[in-house]
C-alpha positions, 0 to 999 in steps of 0.5 A, a space after each residue: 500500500 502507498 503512503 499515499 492511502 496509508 495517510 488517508 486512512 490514518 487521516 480518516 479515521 482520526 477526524 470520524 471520531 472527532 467530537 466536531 464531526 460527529 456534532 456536525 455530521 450527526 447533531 446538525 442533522 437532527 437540529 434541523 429535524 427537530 426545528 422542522 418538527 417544531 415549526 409542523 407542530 406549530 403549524 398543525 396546532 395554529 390551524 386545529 381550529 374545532 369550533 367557532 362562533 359568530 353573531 350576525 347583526 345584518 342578517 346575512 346567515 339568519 337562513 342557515 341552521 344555528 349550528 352548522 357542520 363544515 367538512 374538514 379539507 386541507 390549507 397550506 398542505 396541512 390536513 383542517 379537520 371538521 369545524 362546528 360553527 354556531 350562532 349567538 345571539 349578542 356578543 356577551 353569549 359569544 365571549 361567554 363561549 369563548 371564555 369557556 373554551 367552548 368555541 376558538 374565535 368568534 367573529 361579529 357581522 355587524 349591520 353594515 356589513 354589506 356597505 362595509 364588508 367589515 368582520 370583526 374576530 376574537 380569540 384568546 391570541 391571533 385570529 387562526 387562518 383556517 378559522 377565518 377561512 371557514 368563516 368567509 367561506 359561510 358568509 359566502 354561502 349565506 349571501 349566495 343563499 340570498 340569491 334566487 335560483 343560485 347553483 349551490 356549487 358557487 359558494 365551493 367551485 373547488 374543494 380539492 385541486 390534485 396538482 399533477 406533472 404533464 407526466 401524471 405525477 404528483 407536483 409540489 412546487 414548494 418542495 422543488 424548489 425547498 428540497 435542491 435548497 438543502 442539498 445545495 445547503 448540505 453540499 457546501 458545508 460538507 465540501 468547507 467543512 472537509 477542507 477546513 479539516 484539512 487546514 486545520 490539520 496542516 497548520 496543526 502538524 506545521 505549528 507542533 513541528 510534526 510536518 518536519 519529521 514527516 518530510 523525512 519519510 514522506 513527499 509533500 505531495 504525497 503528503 498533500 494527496 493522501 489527506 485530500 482523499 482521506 478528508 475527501 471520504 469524511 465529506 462524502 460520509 457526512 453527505 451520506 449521513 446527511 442524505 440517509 436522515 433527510 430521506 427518513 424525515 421525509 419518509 416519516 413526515 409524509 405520513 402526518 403532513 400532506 405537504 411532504 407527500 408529494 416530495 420526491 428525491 430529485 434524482 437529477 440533483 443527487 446525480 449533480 451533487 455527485 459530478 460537482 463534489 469531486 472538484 468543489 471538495 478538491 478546489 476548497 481542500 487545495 484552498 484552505 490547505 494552502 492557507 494552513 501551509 501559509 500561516 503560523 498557527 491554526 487560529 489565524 488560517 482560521 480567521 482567512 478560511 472566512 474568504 472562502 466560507 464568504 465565496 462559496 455562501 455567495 449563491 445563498 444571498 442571491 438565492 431569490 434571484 437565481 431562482 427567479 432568474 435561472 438564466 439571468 447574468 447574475 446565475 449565468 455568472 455564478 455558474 461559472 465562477 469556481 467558487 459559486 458554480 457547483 452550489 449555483 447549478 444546484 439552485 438553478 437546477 431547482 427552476 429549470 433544467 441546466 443544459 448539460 454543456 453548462 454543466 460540463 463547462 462550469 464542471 471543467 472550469 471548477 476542476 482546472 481551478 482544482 487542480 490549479 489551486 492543488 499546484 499551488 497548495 503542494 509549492 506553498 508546503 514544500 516552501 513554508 514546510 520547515 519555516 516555522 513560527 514564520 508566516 508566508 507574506 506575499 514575496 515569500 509566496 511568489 518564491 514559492 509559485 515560482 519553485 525559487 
């Protein structure tokens, strides 16, 4: 076996048992699933509207009964069971309920409402929306009611929309665009993170004189390529880690929040995450690793590592017009950008197809600066190997650009 995979597997398992990694790779993943709990439980209990109560003073629903039963159906992808809805005489009776817990808003018509079109609501906290929904939809009905010879159909033309593809498959547009998001989100933390790793590693065994034993033994660029491939498998574990969560939540959610139903794994996403990850991985590791063989102590390759957390971020500050604009200068222009271009493609591969020559193109581009930035990180450490305490300024880091 080379030095080469001895070092990867040495560098491999030495960043699996961090407590950092398993934080990262476990702990962040099951934050965002239980953030996303929270925020479906909230939902759900914000919209679990049972009953509620009205006193009409224009006389708009004097024809319906005094309590009437409206069927359950679904807002915002969040199933709204059953709704009572019962009329009270005055106000007094109404908060009277509403105090007894008996009802969950009420709302007052009062006499003008025809001229006005104003509705007054009460509940304990913000009025619920499916609660107001219900409501509108029996003042439709009592003022349709009105009307002589009206089809019944007028106050419900819809009571369920099944959203298909032109292929006949289920169609949730939020999750097309929210799903390629997180990928896109979980691929740039595992190709940063996995060259942090390896900056901090270098400039560590810089810092503790540990690189000057291993270049007795070892050539800096087997050195540099064994712990490229060995943190390149801690990446790949942690969007393998990531992938496998998100598909449980996903699969498990589906069975309580209709919403997530119609979520499918974007295949054509997880085949691009796989073509991109090889050279963004590549292009950051070289990067980072660069800045560790260029710096005195972890601390400082730390603070510049912050250039290219900045660089590779830039595509989720412009997330809105890259979505809205696939083919914009502003997307086109990112695409091709080393840096931006593997976490673009993800995002427009949200809206829109990506022509697979821009694929190719941007993948190129990204790999030549890879390699390029790969050239650069091996002639920074040979240079800066055994300069310790020293840190590379500009004239040092010409020298060692040009082997001098």
């Amino acid at each position: 076996m080379s030095k080469r995979w001895i070092i990867a597997g040495q560098e491999y398992a030495a960043h699996v048992r961090r407590r950092t990694f398993l934080l990262t790779t476990i702990g962040l993943p099951l934050l965002l699933v239980l953030m996303f709990a929270v925020i479906i439980v909230l939902t759900i209990n914000s919209q679990n509207v049972k009953a509620i109560g009205y006193v009409d003073q224009a006389g708009i629903l004097s024809g319906l009964p005094a309590q009437v039963m409206m069927p359950g159906d679904s807002r915002g992808g969040i199933s709204a069971g059953s709704v009572i809805a019962t009329r009270y005489p005055d106000e007094t009776a109404a908060r009277q309920a509403l105090d007894g817990k008996q009802i969950d808003v009420y709302f007052v018509v009062p006499a003008g409402y025809r001229t006005t079109g104003k509705v007054t609501g009460y509940a304990p906290a913000a009025i619920p929306q499916v609660g107001q929904d219900r409501f509108t939809s029996l003042l439709r009905q009592g003022l349709l009611d009105a009307i002589p010879g009206h089809d019944p159909r007028l106050a419900a033309p819809i009571n369920e929309t099944v959203n298909l593809k032109a292929n006949g498959q289920p169609n949730n547009p939020a999750a097309a665009v929210l799903v390629p998001f997180l990928f896109a989100f979980l691929f740039y933390l595992a190709s940063y993170i996995a060259g942090s790793y390896l900056m901090q590693s270098v400039a560590e065994e810089k810092e503790s004189r540990v690189m000057e034993i291993l270049a007795t033994s070892v050539r800096p660029g087997e050195l540099m390529g064994g712990k490229i491939i060995g943190l390149g498998l801690v990446g790949l574990t942690q969007m393998a880690v990531w992938v496998g969560i998100g598909l449980l939540t996903l699969w498990i959610g589906a069975a309580y929040v209709p919403f997530l139903a119609g979520v499918a794994l974007p295949w054509d996403t997880v085949l691009l995450i796989i073509v991109l990850f090889v050279p963004s991985y590549l292009l950051f590791a070289a990067s980072l690793a660069a800045v560790g063989a260029a710096v005195t102590a972890r601390q400082e390759g730390q603070q510049l590592s912050g250039i290219f957390s900045l660089l590779g971020a830039l595509p989720i500050w412009f997330f809105v017009g890259i979505i809205t604009d696939p083919n914009g200068p502003l997307a086109l222009g990112l695409s091709f950008f080393p840096y931006t271009a593997p976490m673009t493609l993800l995002l427009r591969q949200a809206a829109m197809t990506v022509p697979i020559e821009q694929i190719a193109l941007s993948w190129a581009i990204t790999a030549g600066a890879a390699l390029g930035m790969m050239w650069v990180a091996g002639r920074v450490m040979r240079f800066g190997m055994l300069r310790y305490g020293k840190r590379l300024g500009l004239r040092e880091l010409g020298q060692a650009l040009r082997g001098a």
